[in-house]
N, CA, C and O of each residue as an XYZ file, in Angstrom:
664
protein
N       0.844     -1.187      0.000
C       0.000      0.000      0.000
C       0.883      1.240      0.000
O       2.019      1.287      0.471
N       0.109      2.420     -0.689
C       1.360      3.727     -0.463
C       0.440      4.725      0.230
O       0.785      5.505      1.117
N      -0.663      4.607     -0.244
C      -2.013      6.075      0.164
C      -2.746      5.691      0.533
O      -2.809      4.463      0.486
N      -3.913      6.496      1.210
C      -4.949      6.336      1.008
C      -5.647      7.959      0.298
O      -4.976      8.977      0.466
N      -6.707      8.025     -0.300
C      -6.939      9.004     -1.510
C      -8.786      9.136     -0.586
O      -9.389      8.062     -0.587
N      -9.409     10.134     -0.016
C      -9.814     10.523      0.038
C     -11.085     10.654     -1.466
O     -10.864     11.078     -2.600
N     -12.156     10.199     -0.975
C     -12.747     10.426     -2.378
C     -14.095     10.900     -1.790
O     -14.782      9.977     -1.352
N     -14.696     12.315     -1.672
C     -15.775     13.049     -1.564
C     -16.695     12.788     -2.535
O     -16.480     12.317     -3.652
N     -18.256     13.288     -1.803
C     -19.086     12.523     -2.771
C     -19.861     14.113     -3.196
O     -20.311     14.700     -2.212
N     -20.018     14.728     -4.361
C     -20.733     16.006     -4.994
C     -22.345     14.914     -5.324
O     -22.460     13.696     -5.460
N     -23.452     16.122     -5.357
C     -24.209     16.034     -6.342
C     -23.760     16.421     -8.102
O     -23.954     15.691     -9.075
N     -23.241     17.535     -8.086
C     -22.487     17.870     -9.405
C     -21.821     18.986     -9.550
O     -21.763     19.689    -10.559
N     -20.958     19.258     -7.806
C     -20.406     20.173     -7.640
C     -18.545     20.002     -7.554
O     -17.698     20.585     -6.879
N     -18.481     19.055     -8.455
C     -17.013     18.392     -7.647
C     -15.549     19.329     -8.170
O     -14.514     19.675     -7.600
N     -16.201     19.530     -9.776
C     -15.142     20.331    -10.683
C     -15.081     21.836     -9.686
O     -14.042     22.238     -9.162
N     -16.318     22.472     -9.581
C     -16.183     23.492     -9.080
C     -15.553     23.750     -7.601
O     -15.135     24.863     -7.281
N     -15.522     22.629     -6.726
C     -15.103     22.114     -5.401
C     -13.497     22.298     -5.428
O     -12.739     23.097     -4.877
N     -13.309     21.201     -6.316
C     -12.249     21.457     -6.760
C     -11.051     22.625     -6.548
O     -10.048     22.765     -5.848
N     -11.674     23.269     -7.438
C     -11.240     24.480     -7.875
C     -11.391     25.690     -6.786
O     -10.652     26.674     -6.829
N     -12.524     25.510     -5.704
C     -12.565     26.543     -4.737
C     -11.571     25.833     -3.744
O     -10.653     26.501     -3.268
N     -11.739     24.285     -3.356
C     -10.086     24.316     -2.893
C      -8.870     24.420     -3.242
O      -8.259     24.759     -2.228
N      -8.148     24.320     -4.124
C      -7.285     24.479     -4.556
C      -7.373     25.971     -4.862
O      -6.211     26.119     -5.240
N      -7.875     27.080     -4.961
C      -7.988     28.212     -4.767
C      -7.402     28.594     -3.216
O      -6.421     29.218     -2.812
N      -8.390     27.972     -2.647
C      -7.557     28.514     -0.856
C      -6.905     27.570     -0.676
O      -7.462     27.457      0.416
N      -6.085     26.562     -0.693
C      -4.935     26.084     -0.307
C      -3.265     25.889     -1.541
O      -2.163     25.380     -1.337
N      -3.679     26.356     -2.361
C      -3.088     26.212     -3.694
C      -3.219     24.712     -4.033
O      -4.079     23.938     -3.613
N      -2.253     24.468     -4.830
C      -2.683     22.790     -5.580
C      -3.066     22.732     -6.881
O      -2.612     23.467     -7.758
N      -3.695     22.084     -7.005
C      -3.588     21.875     -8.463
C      -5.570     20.706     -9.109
O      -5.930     19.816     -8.339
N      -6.153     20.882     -9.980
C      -6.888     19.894    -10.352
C      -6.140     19.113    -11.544
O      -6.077     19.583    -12.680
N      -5.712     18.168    -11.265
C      -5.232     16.619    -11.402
C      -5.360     15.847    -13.117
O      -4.603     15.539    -14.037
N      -7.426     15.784    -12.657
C      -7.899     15.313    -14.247
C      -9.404     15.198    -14.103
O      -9.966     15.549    -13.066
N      -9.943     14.789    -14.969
C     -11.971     14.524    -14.498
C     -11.814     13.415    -15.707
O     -10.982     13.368    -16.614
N     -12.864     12.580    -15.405
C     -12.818     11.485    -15.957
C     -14.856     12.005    -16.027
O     -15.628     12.671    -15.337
N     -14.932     10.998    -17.599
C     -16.096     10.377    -17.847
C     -17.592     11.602    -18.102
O     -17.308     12.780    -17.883
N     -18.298     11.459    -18.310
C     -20.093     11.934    -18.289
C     -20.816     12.185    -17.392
O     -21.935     11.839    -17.769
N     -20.891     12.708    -16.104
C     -21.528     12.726    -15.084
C     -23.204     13.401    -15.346
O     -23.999     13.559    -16.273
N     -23.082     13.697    -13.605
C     -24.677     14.456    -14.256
C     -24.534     16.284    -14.448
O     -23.556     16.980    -14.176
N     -25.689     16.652    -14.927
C     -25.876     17.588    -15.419
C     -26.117     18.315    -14.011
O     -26.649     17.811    -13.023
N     -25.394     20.156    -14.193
C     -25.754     20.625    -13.221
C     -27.156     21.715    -13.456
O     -27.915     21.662    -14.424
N     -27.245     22.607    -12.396
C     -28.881     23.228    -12.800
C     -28.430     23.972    -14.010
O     -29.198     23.739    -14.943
N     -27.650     24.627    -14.271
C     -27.488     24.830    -15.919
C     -27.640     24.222    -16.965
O     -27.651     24.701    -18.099
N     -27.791     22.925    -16.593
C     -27.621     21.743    -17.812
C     -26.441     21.632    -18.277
O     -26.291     21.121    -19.386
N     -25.524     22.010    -17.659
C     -24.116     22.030    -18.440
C     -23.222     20.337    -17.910
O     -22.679     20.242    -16.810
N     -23.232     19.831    -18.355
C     -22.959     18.080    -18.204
C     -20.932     18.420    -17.296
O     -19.882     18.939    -17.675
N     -21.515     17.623    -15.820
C     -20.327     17.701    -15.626
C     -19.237     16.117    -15.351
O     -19.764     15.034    -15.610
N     -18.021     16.142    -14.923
C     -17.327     14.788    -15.138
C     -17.869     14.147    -14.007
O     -18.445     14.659    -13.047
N     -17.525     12.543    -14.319
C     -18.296     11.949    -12.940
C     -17.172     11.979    -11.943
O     -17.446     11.916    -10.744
N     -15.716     12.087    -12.420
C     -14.798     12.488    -11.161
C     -14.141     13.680    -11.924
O     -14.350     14.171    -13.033
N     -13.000     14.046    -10.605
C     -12.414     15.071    -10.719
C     -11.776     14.829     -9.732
O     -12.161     14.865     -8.563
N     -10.588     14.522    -10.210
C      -9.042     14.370     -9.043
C      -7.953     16.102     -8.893
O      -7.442     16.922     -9.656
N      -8.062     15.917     -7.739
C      -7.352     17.095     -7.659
C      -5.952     17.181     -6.466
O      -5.521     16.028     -6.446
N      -5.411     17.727     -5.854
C      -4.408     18.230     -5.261
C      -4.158     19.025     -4.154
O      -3.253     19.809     -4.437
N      -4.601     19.190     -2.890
C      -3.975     20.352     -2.068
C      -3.126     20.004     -0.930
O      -3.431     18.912     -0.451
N      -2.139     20.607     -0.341
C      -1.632     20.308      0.790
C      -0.827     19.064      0.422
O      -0.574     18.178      1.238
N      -0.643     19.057     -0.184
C       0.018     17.972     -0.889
C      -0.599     16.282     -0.899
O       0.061     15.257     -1.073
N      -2.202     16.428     -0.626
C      -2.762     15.049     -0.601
C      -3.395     15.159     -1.794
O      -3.904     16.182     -2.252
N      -3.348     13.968     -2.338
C      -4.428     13.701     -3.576
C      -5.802     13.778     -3.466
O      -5.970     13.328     -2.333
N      -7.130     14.111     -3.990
C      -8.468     13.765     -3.198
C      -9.135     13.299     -4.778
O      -8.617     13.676     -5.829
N     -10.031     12.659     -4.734
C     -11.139     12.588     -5.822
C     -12.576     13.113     -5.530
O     -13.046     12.812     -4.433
N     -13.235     13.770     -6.275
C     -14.552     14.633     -5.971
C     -15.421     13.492     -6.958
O     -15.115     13.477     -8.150
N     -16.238     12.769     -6.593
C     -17.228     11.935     -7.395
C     -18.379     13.037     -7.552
O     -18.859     13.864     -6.778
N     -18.639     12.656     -9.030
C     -20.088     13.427     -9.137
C     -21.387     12.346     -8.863
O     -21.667     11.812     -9.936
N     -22.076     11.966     -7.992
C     -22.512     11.077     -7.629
C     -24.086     11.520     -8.717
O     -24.524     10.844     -9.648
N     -24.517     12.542     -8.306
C     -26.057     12.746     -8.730
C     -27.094     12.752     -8.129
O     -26.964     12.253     -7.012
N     -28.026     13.072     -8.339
C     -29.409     13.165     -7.184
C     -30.117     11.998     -7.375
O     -30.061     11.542     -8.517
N     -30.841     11.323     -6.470
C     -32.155     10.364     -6.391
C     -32.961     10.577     -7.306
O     -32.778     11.487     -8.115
N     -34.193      9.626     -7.352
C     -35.434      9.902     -8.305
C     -36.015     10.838     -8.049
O     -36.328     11.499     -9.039
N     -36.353     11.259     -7.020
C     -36.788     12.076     -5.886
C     -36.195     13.635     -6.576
O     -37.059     14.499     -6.723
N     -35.159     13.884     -6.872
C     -34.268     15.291     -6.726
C     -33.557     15.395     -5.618
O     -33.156     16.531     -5.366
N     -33.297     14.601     -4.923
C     -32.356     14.946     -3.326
C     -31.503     14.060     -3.658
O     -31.669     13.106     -4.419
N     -30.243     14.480     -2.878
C     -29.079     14.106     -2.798
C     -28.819     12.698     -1.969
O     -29.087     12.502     -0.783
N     -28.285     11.863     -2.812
C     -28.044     10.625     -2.453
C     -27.357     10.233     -1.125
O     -27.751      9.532     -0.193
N     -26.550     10.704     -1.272
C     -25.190     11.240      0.214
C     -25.481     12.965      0.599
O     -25.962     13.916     -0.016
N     -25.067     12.811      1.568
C     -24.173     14.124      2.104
C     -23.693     13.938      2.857
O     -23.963     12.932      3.512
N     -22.429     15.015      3.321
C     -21.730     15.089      4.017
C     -22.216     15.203      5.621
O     -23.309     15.672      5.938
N     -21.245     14.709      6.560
C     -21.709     14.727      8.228
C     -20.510     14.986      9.027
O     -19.355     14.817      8.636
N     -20.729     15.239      9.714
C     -19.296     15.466     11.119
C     -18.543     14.073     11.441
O     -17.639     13.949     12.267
N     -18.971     13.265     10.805
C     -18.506     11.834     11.317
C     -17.285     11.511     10.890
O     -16.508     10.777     11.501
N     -17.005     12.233      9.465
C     -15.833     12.603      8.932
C     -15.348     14.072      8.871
O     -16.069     14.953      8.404
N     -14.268     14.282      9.292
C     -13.719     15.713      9.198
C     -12.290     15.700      8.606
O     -11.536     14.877      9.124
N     -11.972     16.180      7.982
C     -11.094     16.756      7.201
C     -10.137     17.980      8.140
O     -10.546     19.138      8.220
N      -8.600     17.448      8.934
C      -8.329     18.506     10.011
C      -6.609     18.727      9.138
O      -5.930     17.837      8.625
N      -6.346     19.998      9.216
C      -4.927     20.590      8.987
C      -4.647     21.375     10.171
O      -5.397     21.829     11.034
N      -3.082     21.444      9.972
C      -2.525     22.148     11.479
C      -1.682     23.313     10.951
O      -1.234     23.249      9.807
N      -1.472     24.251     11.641
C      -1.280     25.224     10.968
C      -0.038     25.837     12.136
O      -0.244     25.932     13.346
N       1.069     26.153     11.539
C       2.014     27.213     12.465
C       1.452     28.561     12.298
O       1.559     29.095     13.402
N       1.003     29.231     11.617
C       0.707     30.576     11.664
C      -0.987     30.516     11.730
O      -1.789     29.809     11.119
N      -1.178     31.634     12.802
C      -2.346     32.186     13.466
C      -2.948     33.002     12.298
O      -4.166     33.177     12.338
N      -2.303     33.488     11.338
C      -3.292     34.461     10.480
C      -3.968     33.459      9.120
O      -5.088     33.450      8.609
N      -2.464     32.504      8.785
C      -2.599     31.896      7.590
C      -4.309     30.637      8.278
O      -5.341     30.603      7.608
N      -4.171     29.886      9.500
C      -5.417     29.926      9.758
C      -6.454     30.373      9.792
O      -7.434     29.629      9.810
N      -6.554     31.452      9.808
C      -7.865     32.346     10.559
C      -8.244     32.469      9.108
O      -9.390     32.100      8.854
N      -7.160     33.132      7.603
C      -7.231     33.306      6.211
C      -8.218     31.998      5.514
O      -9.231     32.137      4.829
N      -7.569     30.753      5.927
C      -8.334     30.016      4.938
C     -10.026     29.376      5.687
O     -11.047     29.056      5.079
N      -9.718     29.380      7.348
C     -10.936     29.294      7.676
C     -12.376     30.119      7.697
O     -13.473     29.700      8.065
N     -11.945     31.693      7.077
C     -12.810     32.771      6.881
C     -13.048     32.309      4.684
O     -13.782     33.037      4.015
N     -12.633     31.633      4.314
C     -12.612     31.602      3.222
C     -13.127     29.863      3.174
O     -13.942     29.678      2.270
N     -12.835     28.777      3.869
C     -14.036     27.988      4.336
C     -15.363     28.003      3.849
O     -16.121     27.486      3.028
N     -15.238     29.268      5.203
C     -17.388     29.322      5.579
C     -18.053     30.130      4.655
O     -19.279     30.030      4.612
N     -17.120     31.418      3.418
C     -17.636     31.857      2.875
C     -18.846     31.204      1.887
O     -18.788     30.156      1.243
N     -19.919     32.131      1.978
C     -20.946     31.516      0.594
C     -21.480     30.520      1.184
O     -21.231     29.433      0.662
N     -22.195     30.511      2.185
C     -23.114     29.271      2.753
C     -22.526     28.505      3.902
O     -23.306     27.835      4.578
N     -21.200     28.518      4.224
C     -20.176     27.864      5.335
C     -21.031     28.048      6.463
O     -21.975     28.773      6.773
N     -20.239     26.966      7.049
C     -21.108     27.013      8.780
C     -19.957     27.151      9.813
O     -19.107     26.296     10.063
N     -20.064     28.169     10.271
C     -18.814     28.086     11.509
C     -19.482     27.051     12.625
O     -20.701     26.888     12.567
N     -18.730     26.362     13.622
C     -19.207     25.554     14.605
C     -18.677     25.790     15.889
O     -18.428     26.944     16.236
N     -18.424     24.588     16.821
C     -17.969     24.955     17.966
C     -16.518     24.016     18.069
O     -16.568     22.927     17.498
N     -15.360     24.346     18.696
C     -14.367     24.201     19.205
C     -13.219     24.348     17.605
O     -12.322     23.543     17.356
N     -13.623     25.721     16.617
C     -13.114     25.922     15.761
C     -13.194     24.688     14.260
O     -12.546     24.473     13.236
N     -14.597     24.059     15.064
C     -14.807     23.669     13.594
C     -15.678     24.147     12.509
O     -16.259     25.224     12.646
N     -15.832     23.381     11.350
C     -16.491     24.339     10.608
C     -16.933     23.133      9.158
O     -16.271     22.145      8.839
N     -18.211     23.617      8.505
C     -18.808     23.196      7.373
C     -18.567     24.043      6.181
O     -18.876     25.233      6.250
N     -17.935     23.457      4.854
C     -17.466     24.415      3.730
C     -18.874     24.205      3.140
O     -19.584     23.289      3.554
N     -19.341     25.178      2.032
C     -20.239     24.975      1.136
C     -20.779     24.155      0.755
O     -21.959     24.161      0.401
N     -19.888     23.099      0.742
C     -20.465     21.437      0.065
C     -20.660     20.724      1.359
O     -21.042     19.554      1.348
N     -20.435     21.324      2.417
C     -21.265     20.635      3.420
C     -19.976     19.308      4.240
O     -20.325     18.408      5.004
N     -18.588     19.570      3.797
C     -17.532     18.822      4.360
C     -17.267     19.697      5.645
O     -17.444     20.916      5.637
N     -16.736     18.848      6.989
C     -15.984     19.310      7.564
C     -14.815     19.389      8.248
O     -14.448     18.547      9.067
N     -14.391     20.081      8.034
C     -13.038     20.854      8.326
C     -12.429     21.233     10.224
O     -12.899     22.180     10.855
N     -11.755     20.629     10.595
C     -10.707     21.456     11.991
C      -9.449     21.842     11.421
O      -8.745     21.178     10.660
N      -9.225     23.132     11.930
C      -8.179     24.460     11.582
C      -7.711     24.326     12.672
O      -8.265     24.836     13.646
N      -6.196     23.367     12.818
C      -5.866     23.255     14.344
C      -4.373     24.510     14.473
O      -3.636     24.782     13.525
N      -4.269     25.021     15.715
C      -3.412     25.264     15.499
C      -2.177     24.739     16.287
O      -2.287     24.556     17.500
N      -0.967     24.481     15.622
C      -0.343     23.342     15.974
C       0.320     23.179     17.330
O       1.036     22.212     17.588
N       0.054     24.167     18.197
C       0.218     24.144     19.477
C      -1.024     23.479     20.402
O      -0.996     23.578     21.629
N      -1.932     22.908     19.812
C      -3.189     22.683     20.454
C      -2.932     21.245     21.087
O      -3.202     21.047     22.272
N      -2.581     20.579     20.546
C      -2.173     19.245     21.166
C      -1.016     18.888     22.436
O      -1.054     18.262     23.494
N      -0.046     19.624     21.718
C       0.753     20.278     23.028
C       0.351     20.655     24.562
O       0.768     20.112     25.585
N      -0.471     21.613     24.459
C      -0.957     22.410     25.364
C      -2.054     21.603     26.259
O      -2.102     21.485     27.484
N      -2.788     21.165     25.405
C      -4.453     20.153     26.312
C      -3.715     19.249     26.578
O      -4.144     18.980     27.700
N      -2.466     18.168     26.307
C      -1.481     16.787     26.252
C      -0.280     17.954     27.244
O       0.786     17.443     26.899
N      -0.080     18.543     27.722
C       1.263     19.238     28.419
C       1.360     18.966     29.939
O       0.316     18.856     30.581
N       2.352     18.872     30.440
C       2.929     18.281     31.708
C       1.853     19.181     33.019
O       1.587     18.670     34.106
N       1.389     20.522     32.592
C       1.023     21.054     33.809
C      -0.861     20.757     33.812
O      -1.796     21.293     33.217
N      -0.793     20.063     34.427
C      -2.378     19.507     34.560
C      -3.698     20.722     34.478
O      -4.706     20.662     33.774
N      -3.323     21.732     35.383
C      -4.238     22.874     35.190
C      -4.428     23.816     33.991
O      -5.492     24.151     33.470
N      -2.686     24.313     33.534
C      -2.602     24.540     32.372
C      -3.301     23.958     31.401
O      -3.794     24.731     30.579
N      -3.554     22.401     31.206
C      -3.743     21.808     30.434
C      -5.354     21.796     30.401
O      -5.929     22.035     29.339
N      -6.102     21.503     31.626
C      -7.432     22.058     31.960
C      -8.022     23.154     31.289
O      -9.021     23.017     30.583
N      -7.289     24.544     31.526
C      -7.912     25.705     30.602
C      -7.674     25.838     29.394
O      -8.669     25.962     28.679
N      -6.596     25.858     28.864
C      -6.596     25.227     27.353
C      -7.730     24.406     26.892
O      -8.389     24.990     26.031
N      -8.194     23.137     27.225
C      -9.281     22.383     27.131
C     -10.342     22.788     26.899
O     -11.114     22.434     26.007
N     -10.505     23.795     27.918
C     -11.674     24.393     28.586
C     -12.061     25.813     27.547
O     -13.214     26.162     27.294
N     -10.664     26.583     26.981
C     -10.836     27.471     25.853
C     -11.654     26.515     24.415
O     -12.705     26.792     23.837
N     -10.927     25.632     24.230
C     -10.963     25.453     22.805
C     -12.705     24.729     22.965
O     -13.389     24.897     21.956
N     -13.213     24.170     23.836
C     -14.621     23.414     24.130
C     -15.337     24.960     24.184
O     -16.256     25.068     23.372
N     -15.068     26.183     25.009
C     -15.704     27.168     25.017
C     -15.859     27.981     22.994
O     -16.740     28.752     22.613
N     -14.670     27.417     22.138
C     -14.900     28.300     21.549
C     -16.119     27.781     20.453
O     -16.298     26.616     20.098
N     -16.901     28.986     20.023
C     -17.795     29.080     19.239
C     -17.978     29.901     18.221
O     -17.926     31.111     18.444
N     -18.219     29.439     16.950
C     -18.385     30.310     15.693
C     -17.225     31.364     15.611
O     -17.618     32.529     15.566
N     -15.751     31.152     15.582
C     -14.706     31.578     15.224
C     -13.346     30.402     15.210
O     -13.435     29.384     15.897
N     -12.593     30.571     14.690
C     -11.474     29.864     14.480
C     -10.796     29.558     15.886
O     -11.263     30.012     16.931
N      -9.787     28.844     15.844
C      -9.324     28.101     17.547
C      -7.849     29.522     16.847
O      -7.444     29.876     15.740
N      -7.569     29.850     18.174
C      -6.284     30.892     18.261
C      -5.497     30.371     19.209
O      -5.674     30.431     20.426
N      -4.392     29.724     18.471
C      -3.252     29.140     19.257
C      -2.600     30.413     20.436
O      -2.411     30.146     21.622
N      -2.378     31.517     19.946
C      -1.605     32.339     20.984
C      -2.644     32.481     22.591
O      -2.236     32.422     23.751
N      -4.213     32.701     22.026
C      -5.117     32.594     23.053
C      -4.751     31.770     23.826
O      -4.332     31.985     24.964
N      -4.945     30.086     22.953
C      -4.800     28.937     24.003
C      -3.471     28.655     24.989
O      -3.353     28.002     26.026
N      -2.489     29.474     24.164
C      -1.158     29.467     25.166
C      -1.394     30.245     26.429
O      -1.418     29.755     27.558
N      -1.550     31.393     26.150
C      -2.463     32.093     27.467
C      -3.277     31.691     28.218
O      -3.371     32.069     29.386
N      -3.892     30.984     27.757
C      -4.571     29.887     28.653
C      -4.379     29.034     29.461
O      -4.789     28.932     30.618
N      -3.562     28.211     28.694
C      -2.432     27.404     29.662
C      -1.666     27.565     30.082
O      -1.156     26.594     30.642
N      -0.892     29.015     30.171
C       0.039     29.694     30.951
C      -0.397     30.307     32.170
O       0.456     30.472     33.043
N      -1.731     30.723     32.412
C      -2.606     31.251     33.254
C      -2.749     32.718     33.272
O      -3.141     33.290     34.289
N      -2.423     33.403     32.103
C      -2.547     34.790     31.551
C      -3.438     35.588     30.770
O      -3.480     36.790     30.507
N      -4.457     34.155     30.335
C      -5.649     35.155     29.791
C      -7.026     35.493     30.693
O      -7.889     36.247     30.243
């Protein structure tokens, strides 16, 4: 084995998915394979679309809607999609660009993109700090990132936290 490849499921949003990630993380779209379904334009889209960010491979299936008109799948919290981040702004940048256009901010800095995936914006001191030798320290840290709601997790906050300074 070498990977594992991530493969998201669109109604017939995958090309465009695509492309809005690899927009905020740079990267690249890959290839689209095949005839998929048609979107509300009628404009016929691929049934995949492999693409690139962060340096993981992903595939976007264009799955299609039911008989019905509703979506076969969607996305749930059961899977999340998490990156760690050394810089506090370059976080806060792509998680405000996330939720744009329908995004859902959540609680303890998570969050729902447009297509309804979700996403944790960690910042890479977070594990450190809640996992760190001083038990109380480690308590309010905890206790920040469970308190936070509908904004991004701020590593310098949570250090303050666990330092006993905020």
């Amino acid at each position: 084995m070498t990977s594992i490849t991530p493969n998201l499921w669109f109604n017939h949003e995958a090309a465009e998915a695509a492309t809005f990630y690899t927009e905020i993380f740079g990267g690249k779209v890959l290839s689209t394979f095949g005839e998929g379904p048609v979107d509300p334009q009628g404009k016929q889209q691929p049934i995949t679309v492999e693409f690139e960010i962060v340096g993981m491979r992903f595939v976007g299936i264009n799955g299609g809607l039911d008989e019905h008109g509703k979506p076969i799948f969607t996305p749930n919290e059961a899977v999340s999609l998490e990156i760690d981040f050394d810089d506090q702004a370059e976080l806060e940048r792509v998680w405000h660009a996330l939720i744009a256009d329908t995004g859902e901010p959540s609680y303890c800095g998570w969050l729902k993109d447009r297509y309804g995936f979700s996403w944790q914006l960690v910042p890479a001191n977070l594990v450190a700090l809640i996992d760190g030798p001083d038990a109380e320290g480690a308590a309010r840290a905890m206790k920040m990132m469970m308190e936070t709601k509908f904004v991004p997790l701020d590593g310098p906050a949570l250090q303050a936290a666990y330092d006993g300074s905020a």
